[in-house]
Each structure stands twice: as C-alpha cells, then as structure tokens.
N, C-alpha and C positions, 0 to 999 in steps of 0.2 A: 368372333364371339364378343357382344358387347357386354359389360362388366362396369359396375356401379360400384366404387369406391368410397369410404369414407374419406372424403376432404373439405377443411372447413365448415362450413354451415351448410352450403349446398349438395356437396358430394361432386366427385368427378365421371362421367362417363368415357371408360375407353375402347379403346378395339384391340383385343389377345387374340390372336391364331389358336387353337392346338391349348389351351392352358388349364390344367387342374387346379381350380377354384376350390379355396379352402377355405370353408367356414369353419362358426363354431358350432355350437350345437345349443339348442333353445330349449331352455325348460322353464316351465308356467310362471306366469308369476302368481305371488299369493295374492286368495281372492279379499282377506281381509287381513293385511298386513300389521294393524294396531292389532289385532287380537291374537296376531299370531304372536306379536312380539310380547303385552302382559303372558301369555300360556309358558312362550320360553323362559320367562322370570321366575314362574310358578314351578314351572317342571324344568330344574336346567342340566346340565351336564357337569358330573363332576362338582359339586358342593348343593347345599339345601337351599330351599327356594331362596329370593332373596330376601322377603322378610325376616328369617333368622340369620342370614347374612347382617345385617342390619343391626337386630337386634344388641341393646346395652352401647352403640352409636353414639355420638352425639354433634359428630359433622362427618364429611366426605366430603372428598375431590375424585371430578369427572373427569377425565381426558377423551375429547374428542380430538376429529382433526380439520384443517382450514380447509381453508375455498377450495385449494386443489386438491380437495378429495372429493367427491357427489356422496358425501354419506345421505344418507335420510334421517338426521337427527333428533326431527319433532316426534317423530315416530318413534324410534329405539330411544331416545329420552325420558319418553311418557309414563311407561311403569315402571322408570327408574325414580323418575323425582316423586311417583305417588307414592311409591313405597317409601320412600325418606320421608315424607314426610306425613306418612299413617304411623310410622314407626317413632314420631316427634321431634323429627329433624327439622328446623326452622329454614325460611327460604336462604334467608343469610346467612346460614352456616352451612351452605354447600356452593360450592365452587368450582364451578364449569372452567377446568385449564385445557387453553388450544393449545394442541400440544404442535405448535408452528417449525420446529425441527432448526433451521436457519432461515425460513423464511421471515418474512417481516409480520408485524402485526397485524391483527383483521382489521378491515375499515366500519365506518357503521352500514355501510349496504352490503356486505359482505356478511355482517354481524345476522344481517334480517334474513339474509337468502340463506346461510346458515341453518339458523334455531328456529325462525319467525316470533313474529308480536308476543304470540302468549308466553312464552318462554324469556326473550327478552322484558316482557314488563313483569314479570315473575317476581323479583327481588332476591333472584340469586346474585351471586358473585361470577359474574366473567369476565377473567382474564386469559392474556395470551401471552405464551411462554418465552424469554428472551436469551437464544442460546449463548448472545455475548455477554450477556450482562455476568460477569463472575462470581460473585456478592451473592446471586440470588441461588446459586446452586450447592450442593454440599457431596464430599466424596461418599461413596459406598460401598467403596473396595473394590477390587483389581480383579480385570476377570484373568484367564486360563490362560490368557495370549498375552498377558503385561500389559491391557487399558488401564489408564483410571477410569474410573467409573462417578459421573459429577453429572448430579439430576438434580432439576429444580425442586428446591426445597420443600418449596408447597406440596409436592405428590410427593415426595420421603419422610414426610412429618406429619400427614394427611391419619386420621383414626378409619376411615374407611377410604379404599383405591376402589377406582370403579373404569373399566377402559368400555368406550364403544368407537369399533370402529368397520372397515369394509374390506371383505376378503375378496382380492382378486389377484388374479395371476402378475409377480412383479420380476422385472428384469435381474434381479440379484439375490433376493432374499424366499426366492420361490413361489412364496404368496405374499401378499399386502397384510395389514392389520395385528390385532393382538398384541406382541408382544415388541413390534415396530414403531407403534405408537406412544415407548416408554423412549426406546432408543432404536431412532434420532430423534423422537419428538421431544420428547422430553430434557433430553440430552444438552451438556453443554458442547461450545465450541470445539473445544480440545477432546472429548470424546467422540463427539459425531467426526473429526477429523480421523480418530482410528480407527473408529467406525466402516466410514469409507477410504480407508488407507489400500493402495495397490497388491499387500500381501493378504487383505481378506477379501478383495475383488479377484484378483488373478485367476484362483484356481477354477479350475472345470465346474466344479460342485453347484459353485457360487453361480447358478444361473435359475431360469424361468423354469415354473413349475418342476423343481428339483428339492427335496428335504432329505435326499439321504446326504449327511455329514458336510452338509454344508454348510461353512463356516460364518457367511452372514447372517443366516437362522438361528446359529447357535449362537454368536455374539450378542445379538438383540435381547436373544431368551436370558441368557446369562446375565446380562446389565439390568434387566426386568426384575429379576432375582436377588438381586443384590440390591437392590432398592427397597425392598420386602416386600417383593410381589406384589399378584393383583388380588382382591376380593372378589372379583366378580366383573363377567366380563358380558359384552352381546356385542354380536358380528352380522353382520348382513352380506348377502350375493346378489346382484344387482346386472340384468341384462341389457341390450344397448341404448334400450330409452328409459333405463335408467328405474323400470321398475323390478323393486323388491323378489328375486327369487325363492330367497330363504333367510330363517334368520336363527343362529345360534347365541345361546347363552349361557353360562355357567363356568368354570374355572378357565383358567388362563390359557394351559394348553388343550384340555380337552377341546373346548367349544370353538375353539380356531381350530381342532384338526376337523371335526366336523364339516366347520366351515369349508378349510379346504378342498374336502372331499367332493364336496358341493360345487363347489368352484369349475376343480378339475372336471367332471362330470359334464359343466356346462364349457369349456376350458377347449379341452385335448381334440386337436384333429391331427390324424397321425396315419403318413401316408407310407407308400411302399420302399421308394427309393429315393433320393439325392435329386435334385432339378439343377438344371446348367444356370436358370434366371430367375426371381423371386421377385414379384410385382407386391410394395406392401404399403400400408398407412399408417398412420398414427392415430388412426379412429375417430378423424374429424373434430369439429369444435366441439368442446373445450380442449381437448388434450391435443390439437395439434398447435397449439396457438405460437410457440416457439420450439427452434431448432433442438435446444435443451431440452425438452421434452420428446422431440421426434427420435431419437436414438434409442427409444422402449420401440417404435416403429423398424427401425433398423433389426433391432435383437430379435422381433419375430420371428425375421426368415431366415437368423445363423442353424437353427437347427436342421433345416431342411435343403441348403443351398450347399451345394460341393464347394472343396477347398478349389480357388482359381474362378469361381462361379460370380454371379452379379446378382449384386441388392439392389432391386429399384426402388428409392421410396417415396410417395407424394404423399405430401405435406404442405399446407398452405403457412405454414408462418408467419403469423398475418400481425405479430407481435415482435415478428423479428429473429434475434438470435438467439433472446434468453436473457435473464438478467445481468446487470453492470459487471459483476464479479468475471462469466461465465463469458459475458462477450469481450472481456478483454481480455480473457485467457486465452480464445482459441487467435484473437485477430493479434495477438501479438506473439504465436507460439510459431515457428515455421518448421518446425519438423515434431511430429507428436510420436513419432518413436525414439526420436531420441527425448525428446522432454519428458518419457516416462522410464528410460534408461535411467536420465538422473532421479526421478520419483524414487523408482527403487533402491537408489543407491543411498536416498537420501538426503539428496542436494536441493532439490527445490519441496516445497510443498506448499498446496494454496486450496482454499475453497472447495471449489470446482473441478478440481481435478480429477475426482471419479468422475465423470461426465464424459472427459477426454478420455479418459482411460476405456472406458466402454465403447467410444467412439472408437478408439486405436487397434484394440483389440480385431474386430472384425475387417479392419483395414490391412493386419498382416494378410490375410491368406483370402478374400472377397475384394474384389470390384464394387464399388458405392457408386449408386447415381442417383441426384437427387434433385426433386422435380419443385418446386418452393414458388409459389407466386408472390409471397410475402416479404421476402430477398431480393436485394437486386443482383441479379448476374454474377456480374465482377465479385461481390462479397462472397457469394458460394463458394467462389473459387479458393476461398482463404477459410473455408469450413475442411479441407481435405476432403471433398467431396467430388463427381462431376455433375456441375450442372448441366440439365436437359432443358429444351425449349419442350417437350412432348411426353408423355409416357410413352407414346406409338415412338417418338425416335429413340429414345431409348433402347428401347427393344431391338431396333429396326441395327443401331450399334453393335447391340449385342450378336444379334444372330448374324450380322454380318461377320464378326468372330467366332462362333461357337458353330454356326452351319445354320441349313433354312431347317436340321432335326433337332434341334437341339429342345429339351423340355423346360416349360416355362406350367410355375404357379404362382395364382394370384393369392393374396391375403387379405380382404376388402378391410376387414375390421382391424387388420395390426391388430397389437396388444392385447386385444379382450380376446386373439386366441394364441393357444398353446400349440403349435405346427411340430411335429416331430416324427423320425423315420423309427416304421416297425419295428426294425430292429436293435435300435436304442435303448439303454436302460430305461431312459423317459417315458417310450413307447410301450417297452413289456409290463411296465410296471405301475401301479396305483398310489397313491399317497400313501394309506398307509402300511402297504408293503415297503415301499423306498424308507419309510421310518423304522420298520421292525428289521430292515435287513441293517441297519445302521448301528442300531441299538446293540451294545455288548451284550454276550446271553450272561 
C-alpha cells in the first residue's frame, strides 16, 4: 500500500503492507468566515453580544498568539477592533499583547504574516509578552497545587481582556487555546516553570484530547481566573490547509468547550484494538520544522500502540533540534530517566524540560524510531531515539521482531488527529461527557 505522509513541505511517499490508515475526519470549511466571525460577536455563548461587553470601556488588551500558532487573526480581529472602536475605544488604547509564552519576540515579518498591513498600520499598540522580564509581571495568587500565579501586568490591569485564539487537539492540556493563552502565554518564567513541572505533566489525565480532571486544563483555567478572567473570548477550528472550520465566541469556558467539541469531531479516529507498530508525523511544514516540536508526532501514536510496541515517526527537521535551551538539554543529558528521577526529586530543573519529559515518558514502555532528514545521523542517536535510513527499514526492523503478522498503523497527519482504542475512556467518551463526569455533583 502506498501512503502519503505529512513530511516537510513535500510530503513522504511510502510502502505499508497490511496497515490501518488513520485519518482524521473533514468537516467544511466556512463558506464565509469574516461573517461568520462578526455573527459569533453578535450571538455569543455565555455573555451578551460584544458591544455591551464593551460598553462604559475605555481601553482593552487582546491576546493573541505568535508565529507558532496559524491562528487567522485578520479575520477573528475584525469585529473585535470594530466593536472597540463603535463603542469609542481609540486605536491607541487598545493593545494587541502576543501572548509569546517563553518564546522570543515577534519579528516584523512575522508581525505582517501575523495581523497583516491593515492591522499593523492601524495605530494600535502591539506588543509582545516577555516571560523573563520580572518587573513587568505582577502576582495574582496561588492556585490549588501551591503556583504563584505572575502574569504580565498589562493583561492584569487591562479595563477590558479579550483572548483569541485556535482550538485544536494538544499533547497535555487536551485542547489548545482559551484559557492556555493566559497561562503559559501570558505567564511569567517561574509560573510557566510549574506550569510545566513533572508533577502536572506525569499523570495519565494530562494528555491529548482528555478534559476529565486533568490537571494541565485545570491549572491554566485556574491561573486565567485569578488574573480576573476573560471578558470575552473567539476561538477558531482550523483543517489541514489551514482553512477556518468554525468559529466560537463568548465566555471563557463556554466558547472553548464548544470549540472543543468541534475540534474533537473533526479530531477522533478511534480504532478497535492496540497495533504492534505506528507509522506517524508531525504534520509536515511548519510544525515539523524541529525535533522539539516532533514529540506532539511521537504522542499521536502512544494511545494506540501496545506497551513493548514501536513509534515510527518521520519528521523532517529541517530546523534541527529545537531551540539553544532545548538542544543543549537533550545533547548533554545521557540518561533521561534518570534526569527526570532527579526532576522529581527536585534536583535539577531547567526550561525544557517538559519536552524531555514527554519524550521520556513513551520511552519507558514503546520502541521510538525516528526517521529526520534534517539531523545528521550520529546526532539522532543523542535524541534517545533510533535513527532509520527508511520508513520501509524501519518497519522491515520491526517485523523482523514482532513477526511477518504483526499490525501496523499509519497516522499520515500526526497531531491534527486524536488516534485512540474503543475501548478507552477517550474512545467511549465525548468532550463533554469526560467534563460532566469530572465535575462534582
């Protein structure tokens, strides 16, 4: 069977024997995306339209999010800034913050591919959030698990919050967007640090497409909260070229669970039983561009791959390993079950290190092999990974261990799907069932 992968720009063609190919699932896009997004303003979920949101105003701050995210901003911006400013919000007193998480600042081409021209010559305020900078954050109280809670000041002092962001299925926190874009976006260093601390990565909960009681959802939400909330929110779902499948708006949680919902929908392929090999991607360019990012590729196929079973995953790399932080964690880490022994003990902590830790995770009990044109060789070999020269030898490895029966699936799109066995909580269950079964009566 030949099978077209997402990889890099071009995509990979390979050859699977025998392999249950796991897509997602496609729904429309909208046929007129700016009207659907003014209607969501007008009629939203959970609070009244946005002009009496608005209303008695006299500035706001927006949080969007940077380059690595494909929001569509010019669009879900649009009848946001008309309303601000039907309602006599001046361009200068509203304030577009990226809400850049630890990443670094936007550039100005980055700025344009972003917002574009009419937005940028607008005469708004945009700035981009800096989680080191200490000075510019302020506490907000301690969530439930003992964080502080230290968010840029400008969104905690802010007379209207305004978040837009892009719901889609994410490796730890279930879904992407909403209330993720306060914290870690917004967040300072030493919060995003417990943020992604080992004790709220660890558990089961904490994974893809999962909201019951899972503790990176609830952190996020909880730090969101104690900042004093959002005013008003708009979410979008977004298929693999990237055009607009839906778009939600109105309060904080409502209109992100919608979104979810939405998500899931286009999301979930959810098959019978466990497979011995999992062929997956990281969804091609942009999101495969480094190794730090290919381990949402990895997390595809833990749901569906037996314990002792093998992750294939191709990724081109074509960026390398990942940023300065993150590539000199792994190249000078040589055992990452013991470096997250000490994690939890206490002993070390840096950056990056949920990263590893995601990586480590599927490392106990899964086979990784991993196929990178963008790496040279020898360096894979210092990712705790095995490098392949092929996806076919890969394979060719595996079944030489597991037999010429053993089942194999592919996952062309990594990430943008949700792979999981029927009879999984994941599986039997929908968004927001997994939420009402969580919820105390």
């Amino acid at each position: 069977m030949r099978i077209h992968l997402r990889y890099g720009r071009e995509g990979l063609e390979v050859e699977v024997n025998l392999a249950h190919v796991v897509h997602h699932n496609p729904l429309p896009p909208l046929t007129d995306p700016q009207a659907t997004a003014y209607e969501a303003c007008a009629e939203p979920l959970g609070t009244p339209p946005l002009p009496e949101v608005i209303r008695g105003r006299s500035s706001a701050c927006i949080a969007i999010s940077d380059i690595t995210r494909p929001v569509p901003n010019a669009i879900l911006l649009a009848p946001i800034l008309r309303a601000l400013e039907d309602e006599g919000i001046a361009a200068g007193d509203i304030l577009i913050l990226i809400a850049t998480g630890l990443h670094r600042p936007s550039t100005d081409d980055e700025l344009q591919e972003m917002l574009g021209h009419e937005i940028l010559s607008g005469g708004y305020r945009i700035e981009s959030h800096i989680a080191r900078d200490p000075d510019s954050h302020v506490e907000v109280g301690v969530t439930s698990r003992g964080s502080r809670a230290l968010i840029d000041r400008r969104w905690v002092e802010a007379e209207l919050r305004i978040i837009v962001s892009l719901v889609e299925p994410h490796l730890m926190a279930g879904y992407s967007g909403g209330r993720k874009q306060v914290c870690p976006g917004l967040a300072a260093t030493e919060t995003i640090m417990s943020f992604h601390s080992p004790q709220i990565i660890e558990p089961a909960e904490s994974s893809v497409g999962n909201l019951g009681n899972n503790p990176v959802d609830r952190e996020a939400l909880e730090v969101a909260l104690l900042a004093g909330g959002v005013d008003f929110t708009i979410n979008c779902t977004l298929d693999e070229q990237r055009n607009i499948t839906g778009i939600f708006a109105g309060g904080l949680r409502e209109a992100q669970l919608t979104g979810m919902a939405h998500a899931e929908r286009q999301a979930k392929a959810i098959i019978d039983r466990p497979v011995d090999i999992c062929v997956t991607t990281n969804a091609g360019y942009p999101l495969d561009l480094t190794f730090y990012q290919g381990i949402k590729g990895i997390w595809s196929a833990m749901n569906i791959v037996r314990e002792r079973g093998t992750i294939i995953v191709a990724h081109e790399c074509a960026e390398g390993i990942g940023g300065p932080e993150f590539t000199e964690l792994m190249l000078t880490t040589e055992d990452p079950h013991e470096f997250m022994r000490r994690a939890f003990a206490g002993e070390v902590s840096c950056v990056d290190q949920w990263a590893l830790h995601l990586l480590e995770k599927p490392l106990r009990s899964r086979r990784i092999m991993n196929y990178s044109t963008g790496i040279p060789f020898e360096t894979q070999k210092q990712l705790f990974v095995e490098p392949i020269p092929s996806v076919e030898a890969g394979i060719a490895t595996a079944l030489a261990e597991y037999g010429s029966d053993a089942t194999i699936a592919v996952i062309p799109e990594g990430p943008y799907v949700i792979a999981c066995l029927a009879g999984s909580r994941l599986g039997r269950l929908n968004v927001r069932e997994m939420m009402a079964e969580a919820e105390p009566s």
